[in-house]
N, C-alpha and C positions, 0 to 999 in steps of 0.2 A: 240506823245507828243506835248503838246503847250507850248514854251516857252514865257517868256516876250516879247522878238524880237518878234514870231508870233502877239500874240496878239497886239502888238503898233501897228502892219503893217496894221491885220485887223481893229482894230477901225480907224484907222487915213484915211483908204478907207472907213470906215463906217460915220467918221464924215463929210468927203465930201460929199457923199452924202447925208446926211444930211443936211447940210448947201445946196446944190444944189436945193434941194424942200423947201428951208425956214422954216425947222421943225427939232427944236435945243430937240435932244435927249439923252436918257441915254443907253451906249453901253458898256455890259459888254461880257466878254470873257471866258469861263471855257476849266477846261484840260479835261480827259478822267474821272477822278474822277469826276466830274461835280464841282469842287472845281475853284472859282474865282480865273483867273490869273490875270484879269486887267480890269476895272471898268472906263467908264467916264461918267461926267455931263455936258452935253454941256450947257455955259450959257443961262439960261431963260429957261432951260427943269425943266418938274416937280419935283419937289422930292418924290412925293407919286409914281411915275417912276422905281425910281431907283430900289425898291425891286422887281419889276415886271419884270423889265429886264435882274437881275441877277434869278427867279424863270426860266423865260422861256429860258434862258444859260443851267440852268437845266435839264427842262423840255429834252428839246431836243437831251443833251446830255442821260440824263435816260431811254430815252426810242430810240435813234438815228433816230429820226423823225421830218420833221417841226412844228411848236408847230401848224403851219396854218392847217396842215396836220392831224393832232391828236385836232385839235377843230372839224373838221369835221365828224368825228368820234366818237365824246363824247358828242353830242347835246342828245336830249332825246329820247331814241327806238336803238339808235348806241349803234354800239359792246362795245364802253368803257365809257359809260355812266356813271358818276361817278367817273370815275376817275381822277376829280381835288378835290377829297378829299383825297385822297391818300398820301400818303409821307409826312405827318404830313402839310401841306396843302401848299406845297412848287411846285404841280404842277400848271403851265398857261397854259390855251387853247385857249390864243388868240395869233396871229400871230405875230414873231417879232423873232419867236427862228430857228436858224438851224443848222444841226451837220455842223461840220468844220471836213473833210474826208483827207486822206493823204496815198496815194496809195491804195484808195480804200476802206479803213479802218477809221472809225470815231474813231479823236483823241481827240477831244473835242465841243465847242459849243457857239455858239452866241446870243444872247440875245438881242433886242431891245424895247423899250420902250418909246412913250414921244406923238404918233400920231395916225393915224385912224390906222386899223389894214394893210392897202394896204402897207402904210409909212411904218409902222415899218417892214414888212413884204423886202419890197424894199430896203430897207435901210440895213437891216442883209443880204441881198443875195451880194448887196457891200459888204459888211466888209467879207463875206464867200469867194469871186472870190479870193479877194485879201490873200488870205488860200495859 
């Protein structure tokens, strides 16, 4: 389970590092449902961001993989080719998403959004330690 409490703790290590690489982002948090428990916009991040952040919170949780993980995989000839049309088109295969695990067991998922895919990719593994 991710509660509120969880998810502040992850973003607020996510926004740090954020602000630590100068790359003001949108960090959203899902439960096991893949359902948004907490959502930020850091000022000056995009707002075409935000939906991408909470898709790949998704992403990662739906399928308990990194979204960076599962874009490597889905390029053209790869096993899951295709598959970011799937689930009414709510999956991302660009890097930023990772499961948030809790004794070993994925309880939900992090979404990052706002920078190259390294950032966003960097920045969700902050907000996931702090899990």
């Amino acid at each position: 389970m991710v509660t509120l409490a969880d998810a502040r703790r992850v973003i607020a290590a996510a926004e740090k590092k954020a602000a630590e690489i100068g790359q003001p982002m949108n960090i959203a948090v899902a439960d096991e449902g893949g359902n948004i428990v907490a959502h930020v916009r850091m000022d000056g991040a995009w707002i075409g961001s935000i939906d991408i952040s909470q898709k790949k919170a998704y992403t990662s949780r739906a399928f308990d993989i990194a979204t960076k993980d599962l874009a490597a995989h889905s390029q053209s000839g790869g096993q899951f080719f295709g598959i970011h049309a799937s689930n009414n088109g709510k999956i991302m295969i660009f890097a930023g998403g990772i499961p948030l695990k809790k004794n070993g067991k994925v309880a939900g998922a992090i979404g990052v959004s706002g920078g190259s895919g390294d950032q966003d990719h960097a920045v969700a593994e902050a907000g996931a330690a702090a899990f």
